[in-house]
Residue, then its C-alpha position, 0 to 999 in steps of 0.5 A: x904871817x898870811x896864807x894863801x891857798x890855791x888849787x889848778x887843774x889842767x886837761x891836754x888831749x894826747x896825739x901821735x907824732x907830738x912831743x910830751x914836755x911834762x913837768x918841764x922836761x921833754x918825756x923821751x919815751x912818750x909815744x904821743x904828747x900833748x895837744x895845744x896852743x903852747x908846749x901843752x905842758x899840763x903839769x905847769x899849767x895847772x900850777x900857773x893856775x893854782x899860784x894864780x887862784x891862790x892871789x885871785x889873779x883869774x886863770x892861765x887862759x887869762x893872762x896867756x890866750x890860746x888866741x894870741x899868737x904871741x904864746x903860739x909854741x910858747x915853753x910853759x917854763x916861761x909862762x910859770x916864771x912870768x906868774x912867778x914873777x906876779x907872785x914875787x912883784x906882791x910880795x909872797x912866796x911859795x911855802x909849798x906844792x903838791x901835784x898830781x899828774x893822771x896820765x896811763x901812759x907812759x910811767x912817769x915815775x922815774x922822771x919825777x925828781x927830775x921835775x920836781x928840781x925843774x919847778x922848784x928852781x922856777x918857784x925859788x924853793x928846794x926840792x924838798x917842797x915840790x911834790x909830784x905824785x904820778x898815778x893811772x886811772x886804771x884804764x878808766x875814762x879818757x885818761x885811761x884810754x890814753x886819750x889825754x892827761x889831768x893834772x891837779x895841782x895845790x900850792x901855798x903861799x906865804x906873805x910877811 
């Protein structure tokens, strides 16, 4: 069997007035969400970029341009299924991932099990193998300032 190990990261600036999809769900109480060329969601744009890294596929911005009008507004569920699918098409799968979203503003604990059955149903996995891990940056930086949101995400692959 063959591993495959890969890492994303993902930054989106936070605005007034702007919906948060996070974790692939809309966050109802955000009172800004994030600003972008698609949906903005930092979470699944990180994992894109990890599953990508893992199979040296380049990146996100690669295979989905903030150029291109064709992903203007696009749902980032979307995007994760179409690198899901680059993914499956060479033969691997997903043994696990493990994300981590900095954001202060607001708590996102409670939406993380919502989340993690969102994106594991688009991987083709349980639950039980998606980790999502909510953390502040204690008021510290941009994140703190609740100016914009991190996202670093960790994924592994497997190939028979």
């Amino acid at each position: 069997m063959e591993f495959r190990i890969g890492q994303g990261y993902d930054v989106h600036a936070l605005k007034c007035g702007l919906p948060m999809w996070l974790g692939g769900m809309c966050i109802p109480d955000a009172p800004a969400g994030f600003v972008a060329h698609s949906d903005g969601d930092v979470a699944l744009h990180a994992l894109c970029d990890a599953l990508l890294g893992a199979l040296a596929l380049g990146d996100i911005g690669k295979h989905f341009p903030d150029t291109s009008d064709k992903w203007k507004g696009a749902d980032s569920k979307e995007l994760l299924a179409a690198v899901m699918e680059m993914v499956t098409l060479r033969g691997w799968a997903v043994v696990n991932t493990d994300i981590t979203i900095a954001l202060q503003a607001p708590k996102i604990g409670k939406y993380t099990e919502e989340m993690r059955g969102i994106i594991a149903g688009i991987l083709g996995i349980t639950a039980e193998r998606v980790s999502i891990k909510a953390t502040t940056t204690e008021k510290l930086g941009f994140t703190g300032r609740s100016e914009g949101c991190q996202v670093w995400a960790v994924v592994l692959l497997s190939k028979d």
